[in-house]
N, C-alpha and C positions, 0 to 999 in steps of 0.2 A: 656769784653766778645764780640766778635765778634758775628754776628745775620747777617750771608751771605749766609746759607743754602737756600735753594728754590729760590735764586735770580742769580745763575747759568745760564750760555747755556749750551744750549743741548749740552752733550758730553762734560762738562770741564773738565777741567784738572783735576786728582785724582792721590791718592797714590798708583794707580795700573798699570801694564804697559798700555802704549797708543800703543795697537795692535790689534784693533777693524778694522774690515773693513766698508769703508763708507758706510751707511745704513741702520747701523744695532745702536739701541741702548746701548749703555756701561751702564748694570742692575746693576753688583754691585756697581760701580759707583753712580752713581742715588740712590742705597739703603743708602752706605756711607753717600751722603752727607741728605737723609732724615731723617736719625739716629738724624743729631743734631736739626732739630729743632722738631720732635716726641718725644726723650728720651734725648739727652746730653743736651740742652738746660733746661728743666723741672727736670733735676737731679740735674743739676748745681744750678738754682734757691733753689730748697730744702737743698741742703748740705750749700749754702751761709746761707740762714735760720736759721738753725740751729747753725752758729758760729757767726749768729751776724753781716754779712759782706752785705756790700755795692758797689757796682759794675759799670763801668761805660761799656755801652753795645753799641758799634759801631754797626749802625744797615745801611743794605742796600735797599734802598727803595724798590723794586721789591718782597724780601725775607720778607721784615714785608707787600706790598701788597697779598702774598698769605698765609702769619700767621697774619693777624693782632690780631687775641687774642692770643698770644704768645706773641708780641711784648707790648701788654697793658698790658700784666700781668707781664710783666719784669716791665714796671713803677710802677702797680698796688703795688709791693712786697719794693719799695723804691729805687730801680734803676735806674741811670740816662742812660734819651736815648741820644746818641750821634750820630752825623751823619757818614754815608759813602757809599754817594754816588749813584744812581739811580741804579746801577748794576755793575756787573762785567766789564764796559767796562773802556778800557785803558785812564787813563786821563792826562798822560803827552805831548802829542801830540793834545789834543784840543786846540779850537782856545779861545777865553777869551769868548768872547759870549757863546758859546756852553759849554763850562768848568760852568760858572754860573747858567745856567740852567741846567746843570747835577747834580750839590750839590743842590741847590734851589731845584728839585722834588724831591729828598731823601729826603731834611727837608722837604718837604709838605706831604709825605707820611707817614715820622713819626708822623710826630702833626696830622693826619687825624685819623690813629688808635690808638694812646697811649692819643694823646690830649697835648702832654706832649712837649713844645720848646726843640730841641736839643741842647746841650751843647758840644762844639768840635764836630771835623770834624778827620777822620783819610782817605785817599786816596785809593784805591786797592791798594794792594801792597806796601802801602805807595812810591807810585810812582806819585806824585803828577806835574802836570802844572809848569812851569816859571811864570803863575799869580796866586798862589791859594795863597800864602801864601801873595798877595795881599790884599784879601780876607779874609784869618783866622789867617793869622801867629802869628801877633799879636793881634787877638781879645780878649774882654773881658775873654770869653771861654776857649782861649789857656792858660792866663795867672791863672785863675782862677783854669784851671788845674793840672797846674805845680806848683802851690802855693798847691794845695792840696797833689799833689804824695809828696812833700816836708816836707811837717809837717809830713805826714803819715810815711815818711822812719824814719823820727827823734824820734819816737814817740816808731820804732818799730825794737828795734837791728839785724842786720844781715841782714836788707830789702837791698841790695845792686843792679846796672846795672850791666849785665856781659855781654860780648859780647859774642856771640854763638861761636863758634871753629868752622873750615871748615872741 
């Protein structure tokens, strides 16, 4: 479950045309993305609830600094926090010092509000650096994850990857 609402710029990108003139705030926009972590977030926690399911929650640090009890109550519920990154900014073009310190304050933001170590790392866009996966590619975490989607697919008939169609 991705946790990236409220860690937006002003004016991101949405599923609505970008025809706003500069100046002016993009409201539905804005309401869009407050929807998930006000109701889709809290709806989502409850229907997992109810079947039993365990989630791992890529959370963005800026988006759990302005919900931090949204984000403690995702751990609170038995969800693992996962990192992704201080914000919405692009991190395949940082330099290796700056890219560190940009994962590094999303996990300090998470363990500040949940209290909870992050476990994996996902990128914006999964558009990650030439050094991240120096970093996490192979860490405990990564592996520990895929060792779990693993048993979980095996466990559960018809769990399959698809690749999305253009």
């Amino acid at each position: 479950m991705q946790f990236e609402a409220g860690g937006q710029p002003e004016n991101a990108e949405s599923p609505f045309p970008q025809n706003m003139q500069q100046g002016y705030k993009d409201l539905p926009a804005e309401t869009w993305y407050q929807y998930g972590y006000k109701e889709g977030i809290p709806r989502m926690l409850d229907n997992w609830d109810k079947h039993g399911i365990k989630v791992s929650s890529h959370m963005v640090g800026a988006a759990v600094a302005k919900n931090p009890a949204l984000a403690k109550e995702i751990v609170q519920r038995g969800h693992e926090a996962a990192a992704h990154g201080m914000s919405w900014s692009r991190q395949f073009d940082m330099s290796y010092e700056v890219e560190k310190k940009f994962i590094r304050d999303g996990v300090e933001a998470v363990k500040q509000a949940t209290g909870a170590t992050t476990v994996g790392y996902n990128a914006n866009w999964l558009r990650r650096g030439e050094n991240t996966h120096d970093r996490i590619g192979g860490s405990p975490q990564m592996v520990k994850m895929t060792g779990e989607l693993l048993r979980y697919m095996q466990k559960h008939k018809g769990v399959v990857f698809k690749k999305k169609k253009k």
